[in-house]
KEDO-847921 format. One line per 10 residues: number of its first residue (from 0); their letters; for each residue x, y, z of C-alpha. Coordinates in steps of 0.5 Angstrom, whole numbers, plus 2048, in hexadecimal, padded with zeros to 3 digits. Example, Ala and Ser with C-alpha at 12.3 -4.5 7.8 and 13.67 -1.06 7.14 Angstrom:
0> as> 819 7F7 810  81B 7FE 80E;
END
This chain:
0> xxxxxxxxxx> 7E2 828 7EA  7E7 826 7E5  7E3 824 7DD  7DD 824 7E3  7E0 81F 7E7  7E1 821 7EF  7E7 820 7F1  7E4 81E 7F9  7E1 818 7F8  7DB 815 7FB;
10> xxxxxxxxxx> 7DA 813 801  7E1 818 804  7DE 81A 80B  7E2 820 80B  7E6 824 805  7EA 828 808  7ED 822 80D  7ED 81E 806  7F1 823 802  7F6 823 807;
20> xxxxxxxxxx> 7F7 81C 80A  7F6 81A 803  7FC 81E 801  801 81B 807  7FF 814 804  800 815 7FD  807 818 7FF  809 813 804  808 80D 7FE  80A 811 7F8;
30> xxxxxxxxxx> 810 812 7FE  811 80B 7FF  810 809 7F8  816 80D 7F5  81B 80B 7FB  81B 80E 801  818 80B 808  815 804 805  810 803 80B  80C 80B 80A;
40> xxxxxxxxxx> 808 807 804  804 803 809  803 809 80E  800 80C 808  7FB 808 806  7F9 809 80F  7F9 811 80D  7F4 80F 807  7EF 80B 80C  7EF 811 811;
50> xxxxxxxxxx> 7EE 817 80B  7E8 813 809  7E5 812 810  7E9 80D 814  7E2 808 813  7E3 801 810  7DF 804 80B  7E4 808 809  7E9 803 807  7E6 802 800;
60> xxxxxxxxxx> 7E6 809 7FE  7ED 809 801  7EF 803 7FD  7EC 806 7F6  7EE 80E 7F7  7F5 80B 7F9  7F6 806 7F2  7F7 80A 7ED  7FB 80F 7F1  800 809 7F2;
70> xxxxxxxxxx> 800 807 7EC  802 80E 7EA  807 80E 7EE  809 807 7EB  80B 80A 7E5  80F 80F 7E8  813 80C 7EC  814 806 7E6  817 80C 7E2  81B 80E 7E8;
80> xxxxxxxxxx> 81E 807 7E9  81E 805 7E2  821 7FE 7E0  824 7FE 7E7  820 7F9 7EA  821 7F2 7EC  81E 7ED 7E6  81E 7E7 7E9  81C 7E9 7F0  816 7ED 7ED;
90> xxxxxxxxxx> 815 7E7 7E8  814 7E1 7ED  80F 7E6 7F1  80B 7E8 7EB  806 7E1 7EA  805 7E1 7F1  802 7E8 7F1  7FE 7E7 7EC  7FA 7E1 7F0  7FB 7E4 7F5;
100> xxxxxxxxxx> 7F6 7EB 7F2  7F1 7E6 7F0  7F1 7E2 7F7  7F0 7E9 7FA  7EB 7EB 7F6  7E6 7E5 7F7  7E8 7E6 7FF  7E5 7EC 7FF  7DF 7EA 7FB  7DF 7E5 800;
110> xxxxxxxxxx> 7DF 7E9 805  7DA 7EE 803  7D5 7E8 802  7D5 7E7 809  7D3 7EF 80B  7CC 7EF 80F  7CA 7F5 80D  7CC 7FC 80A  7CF 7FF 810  7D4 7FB 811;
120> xxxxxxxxxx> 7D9 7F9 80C  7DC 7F2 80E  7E1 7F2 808  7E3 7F9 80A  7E5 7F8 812  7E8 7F2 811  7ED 7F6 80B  7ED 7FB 810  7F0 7F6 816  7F4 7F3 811;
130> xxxxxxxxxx> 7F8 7FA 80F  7FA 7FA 817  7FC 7F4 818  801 7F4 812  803 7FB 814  804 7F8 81C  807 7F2 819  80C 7F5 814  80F 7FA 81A  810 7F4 81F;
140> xxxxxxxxxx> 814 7F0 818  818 7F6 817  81A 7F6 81E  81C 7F0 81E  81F 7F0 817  824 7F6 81A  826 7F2 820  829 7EC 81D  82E 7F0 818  830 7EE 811;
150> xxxxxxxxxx> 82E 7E6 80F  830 7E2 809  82C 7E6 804  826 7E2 801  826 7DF 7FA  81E 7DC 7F9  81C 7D7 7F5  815 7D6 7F0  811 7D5 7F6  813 7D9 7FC;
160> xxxxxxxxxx> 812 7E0 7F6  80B 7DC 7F4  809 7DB 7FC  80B 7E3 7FE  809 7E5 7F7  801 7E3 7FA  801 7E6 7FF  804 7EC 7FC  7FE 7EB 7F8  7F8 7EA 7FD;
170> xxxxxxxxxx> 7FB 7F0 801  7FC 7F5 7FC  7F5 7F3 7F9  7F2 7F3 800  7F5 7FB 802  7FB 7FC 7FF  7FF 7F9 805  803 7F4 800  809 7FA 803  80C 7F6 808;
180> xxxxxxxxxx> 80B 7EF 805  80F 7F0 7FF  814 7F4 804  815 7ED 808  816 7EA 800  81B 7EF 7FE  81F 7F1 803  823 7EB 806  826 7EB 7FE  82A 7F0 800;
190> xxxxxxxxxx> 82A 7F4 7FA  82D 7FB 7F9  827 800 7FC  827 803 7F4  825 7FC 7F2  821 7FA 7F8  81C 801 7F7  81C 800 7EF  81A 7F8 7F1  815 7FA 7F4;
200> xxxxxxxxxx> 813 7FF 7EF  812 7FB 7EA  80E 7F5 7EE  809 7FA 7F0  808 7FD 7EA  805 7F7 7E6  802 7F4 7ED  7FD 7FB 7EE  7FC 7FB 7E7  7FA 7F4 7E7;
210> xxxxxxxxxx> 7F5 7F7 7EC  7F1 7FC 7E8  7ED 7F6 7E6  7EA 7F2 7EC  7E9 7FA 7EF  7E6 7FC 7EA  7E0 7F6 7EA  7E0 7F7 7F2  7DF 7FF 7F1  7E5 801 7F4;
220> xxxxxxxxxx> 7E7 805 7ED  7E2 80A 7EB  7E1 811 7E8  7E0 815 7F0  7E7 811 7F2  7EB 813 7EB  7EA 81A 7EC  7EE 81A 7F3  7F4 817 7EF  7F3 81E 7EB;
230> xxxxxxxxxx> 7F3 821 7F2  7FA 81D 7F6  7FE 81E 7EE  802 824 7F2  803 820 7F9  805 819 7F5  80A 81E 7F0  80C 820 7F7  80D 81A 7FA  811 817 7F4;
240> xxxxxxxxxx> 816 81C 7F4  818 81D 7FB  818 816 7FB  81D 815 7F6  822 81B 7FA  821 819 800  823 811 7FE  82A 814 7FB  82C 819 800  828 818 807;
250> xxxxxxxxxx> 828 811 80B  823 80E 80D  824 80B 814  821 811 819  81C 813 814  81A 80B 814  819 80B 81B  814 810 81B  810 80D 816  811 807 81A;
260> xxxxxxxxxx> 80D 809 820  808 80D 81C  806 806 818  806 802 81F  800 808 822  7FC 808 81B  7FE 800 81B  7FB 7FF 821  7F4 805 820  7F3 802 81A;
270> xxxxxxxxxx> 7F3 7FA 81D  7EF 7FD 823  7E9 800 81E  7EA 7FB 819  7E8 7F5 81F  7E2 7F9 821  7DF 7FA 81B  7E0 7F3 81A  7DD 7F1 820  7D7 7F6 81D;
280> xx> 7D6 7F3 817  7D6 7EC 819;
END
């Protein structure tokens, strides 16, 4: 207890599983935020789900415990990377992203009106199934990306940055899945990796932030889950750090291939569990 707040939350079937899977996930995505292995951030909100149980209804305290530990390691990789992002890129996503926040929040209200009873959580196993497949489907995408070489690097205008930036926004608001999208956005642009990482920095710092209101209204964001901030503060530091040596001294091709294969099985679980709960529900 911090201030008489628990640090394991609410509805955790397992403190000692938390404790630990939560740790990996808050040093996978304080990793992937300062620098190093841009897709281990995904594969961290999969760890999140498993330490809270693994059921759908485990994803909405996922999602909230996960919130303000990014935005924690926002601020540190925002520091680390001061001023070295791409303005113009990250500007023409920004109007899109906000949108987008908003139309995931009423998605998921949407969803959550359609639950049957209290056991089943519609909203929640869709979420879940969603996180799969966009985990499936940004492996495949970097598979193909890696087999066609170098292209002309990408220079968007207004509405290509406004319609990437909504879907940014809806699957960041659904599960912190917005990884991948803003990676599909970012990297045909072809800037040096500092300005990539800082870009990407900066654009999430403002998205998750812009977060905190609709999680706040769908109770996502509450007293028991701040206290598991307290908790994974050392995890997220560590991560934060050995992101930023490992990105200035270690290439990440191999270390990428294991993540890769480890994202495609937990793609694949979460898609499969997230299916039949769906099915349950409906």
């Amino acid at each position: 207890m911090v201030f008489g707040v628990s640090l394991i939350p609410a509805g955790v079937e397992d403190a000692w599983r938390f404790v630990l899977l939560g740790s990996v996930s808050a040093m996978l995505f304080s990793m992937a935020k300062s620098g190093f292995g841009g897709s281990v951030g995904l594969l961290g909100v999969a760890v999140m789900i498993y330490a809270c149980g693994g059921s759908d209804r485990s994803v909405d305290l996922a999602t909230g415990i996960m919130l303000p530990m990014l935005i924690a390691a926002d601020y540190v990789a925002v520091i680390g990377w001061w001023r070295k992002w791409n303005t113009r890129a990250v500007g023409l996503l920004l109007g899109g992203a906000v949108l987008g926040v908003g139309l995931g929040w009423l998605a998921i209200l949407a969803a959550r009106s359609l639950d049957v009873d209290e056991k089943h959580n519609l909203a929640n196993a869709l979420m879940m199934a969603c996180v799969g497949l966009i985990a499936i489907g940004f492996v495949v995408l970097e598979i193909v990306r890696a087999r066609r070489g170098r292209p002309i690097p990408f220079r968007p205008v207004l509405w290509q940055g406004t319609a990437m930036g909504a879907v940014a926004g809806v699957t960041s608001t659904f599960a912190h899945a917005a990884g991948p999208v803003a990676a599909m956005y970012m990297l045909p642009q072809r800037m040096h990796k500092s300005r990539y990482v800082a870009s990407m920095a900066v654009f999430f710092w403002i998205v998750n932030q812009a977060k905190l209101v609709p999680y706040y209204f769908l109770d996502r964001i509450r007293w028991d889950t701040l206290g598991a901030t307290v908790l994974l503060l050392p995890a997220i530091a560590a991560g934060a750090a050995l992101g930023i040596f490992l990105h200035r001294r270690v290439g990440a091709r191999r270390f990428n291939a294991i993540i890769y294969g480890l994202l495609l099985l937990a793609g694949a679980d979460l898609t499969a569990r997230g299916v039949r709960a769906v099915i349950a529900a409906w």
